[in-house]
C-alpha positions as CSV (number, residue, x, y, z in Angstrom):
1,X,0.0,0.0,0.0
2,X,1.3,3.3,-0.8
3,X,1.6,5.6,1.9
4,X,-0.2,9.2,2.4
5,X,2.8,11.7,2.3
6,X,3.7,9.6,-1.6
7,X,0.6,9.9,-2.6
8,X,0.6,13.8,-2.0
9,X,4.1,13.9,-3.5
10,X,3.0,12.2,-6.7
11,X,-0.2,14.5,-6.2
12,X,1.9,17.6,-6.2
13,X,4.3,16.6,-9.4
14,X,1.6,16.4,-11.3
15,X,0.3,19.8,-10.5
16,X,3.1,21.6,-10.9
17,X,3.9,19.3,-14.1
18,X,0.2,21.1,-15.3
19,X,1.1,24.6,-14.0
20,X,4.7,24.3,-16.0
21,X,2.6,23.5,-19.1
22,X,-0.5,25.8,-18.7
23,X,2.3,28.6,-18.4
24,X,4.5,27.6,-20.9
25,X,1.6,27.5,-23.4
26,X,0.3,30.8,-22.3
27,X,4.3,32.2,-22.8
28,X,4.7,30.8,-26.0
29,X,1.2,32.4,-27.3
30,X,2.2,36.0,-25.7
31,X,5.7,35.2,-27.4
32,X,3.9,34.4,-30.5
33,X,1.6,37.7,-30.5
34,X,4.6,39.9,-29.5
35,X,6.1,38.5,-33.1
36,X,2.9,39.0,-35.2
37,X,2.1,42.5,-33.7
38,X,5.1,44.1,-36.3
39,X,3.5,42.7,-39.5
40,X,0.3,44.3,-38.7
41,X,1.6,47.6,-38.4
């Protein structure tokens, strides 16, 4: 049986392992943006 506190561990790695990809997409689509705006103008 797996214990609580591994459990929570494994529980947190995923989050943050969400977080890191929620923010790297939102980055990379600011990033993106930043180098479109130019060829508008």
């Amino acid at each position: 049986m797996i214990s609580i506190p591994k459990m929570w561990e494994l529980l947190q790695i995923m989050i943050l392992r969400t977080d890191s990809k929620i923010v790297g997409t939102h980055t990379f689509r600011r990033f993106f943006l930043v180098l479109l705006r130019p060829a508008h103008v």
